[in-house]
N, C-alpha and C positions, 0 to 999 in steps of 0.2 A: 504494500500500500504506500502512497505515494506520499509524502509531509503535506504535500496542500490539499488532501484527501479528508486527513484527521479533523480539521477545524470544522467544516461542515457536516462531516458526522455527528459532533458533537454537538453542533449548533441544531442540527437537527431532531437526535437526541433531547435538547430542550425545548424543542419546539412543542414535541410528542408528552413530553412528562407537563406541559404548561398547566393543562387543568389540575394540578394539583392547587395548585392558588385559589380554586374553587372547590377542589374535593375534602378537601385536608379542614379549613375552616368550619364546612357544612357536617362532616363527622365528627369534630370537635364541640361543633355547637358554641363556634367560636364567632360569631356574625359574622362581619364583611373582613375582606382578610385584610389584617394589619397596614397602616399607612394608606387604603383608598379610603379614606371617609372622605364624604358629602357634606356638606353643609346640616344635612338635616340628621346625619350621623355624627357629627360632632359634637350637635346640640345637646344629644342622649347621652356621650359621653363624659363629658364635660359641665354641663347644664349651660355653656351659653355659647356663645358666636365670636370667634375672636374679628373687632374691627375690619386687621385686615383681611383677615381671609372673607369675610361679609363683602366687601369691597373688591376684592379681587375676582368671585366666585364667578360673576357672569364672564368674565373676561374672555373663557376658550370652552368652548364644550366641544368635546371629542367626540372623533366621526362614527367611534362604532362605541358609544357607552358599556360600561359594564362589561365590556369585550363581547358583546353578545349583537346580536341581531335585532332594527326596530321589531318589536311586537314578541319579543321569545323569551322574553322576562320569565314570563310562569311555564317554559318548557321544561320537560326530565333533564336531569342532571347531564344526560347521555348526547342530549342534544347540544345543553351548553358547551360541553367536554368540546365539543367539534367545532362549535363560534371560537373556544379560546384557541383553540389549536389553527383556525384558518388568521385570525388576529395575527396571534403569533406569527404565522408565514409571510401574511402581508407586511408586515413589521420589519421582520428579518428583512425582506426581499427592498421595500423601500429604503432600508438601511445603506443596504448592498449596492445597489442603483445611485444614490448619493454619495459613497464614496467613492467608487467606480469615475461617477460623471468629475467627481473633486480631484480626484486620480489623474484623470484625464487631460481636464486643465490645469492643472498642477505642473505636471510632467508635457505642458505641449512644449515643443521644439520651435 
């Protein structure tokens, strides 16, 4: 196997294991996993709003929330498992594509 083989196995490897971020929490009965709270999950946590994250909140909403699909909120776990995992690939791959393009201009001649 080749050295520039490993990294994308590995990447990929993570890509595959990603719903654990969702599995691991939900068998724990650990609510939303660590460091994604919402506004409205903060609230619970903490009992109030910090300034700035109140101020900041509207600022970006991400294109695929939750990593999941408009409208698959209340699908089987089984389902979400497959939103995080295509997430994940899109991610990877726009990663890739960006440094690639940065690579490119970087390195033109």
């Amino acid at each position: 196997m080749k050295n520039r083989t490993v990294p994308f196995i590995f990447i990929g490897v993570l890509i595959i294991l990603s719903p654990l971020g969702l599995l691991l929490p939900e068998h724990f009965k650990a609510g939303a996993a660590w460091g994604e709270w919402g506004i409205d999950e903060m609230q619970k946590l903490i009992g109030y709003i910090p300034k700035g994250l109140a101020k900041l909140s509207n600022l970006w909403s991400a294109p695929m929330p939750d990593y999941a699909f408009k409208g698959w909120e209340e699908k089987p776990l089984l389902s979400l498992s497959l939103a995080y995992i295509f997430s994940a690939a899109i991610g990877v791959l726009i990663c890739v594509g960006l440094v690639f393009i940065l690579g490119k201009f970087l390195t033109k001649k």
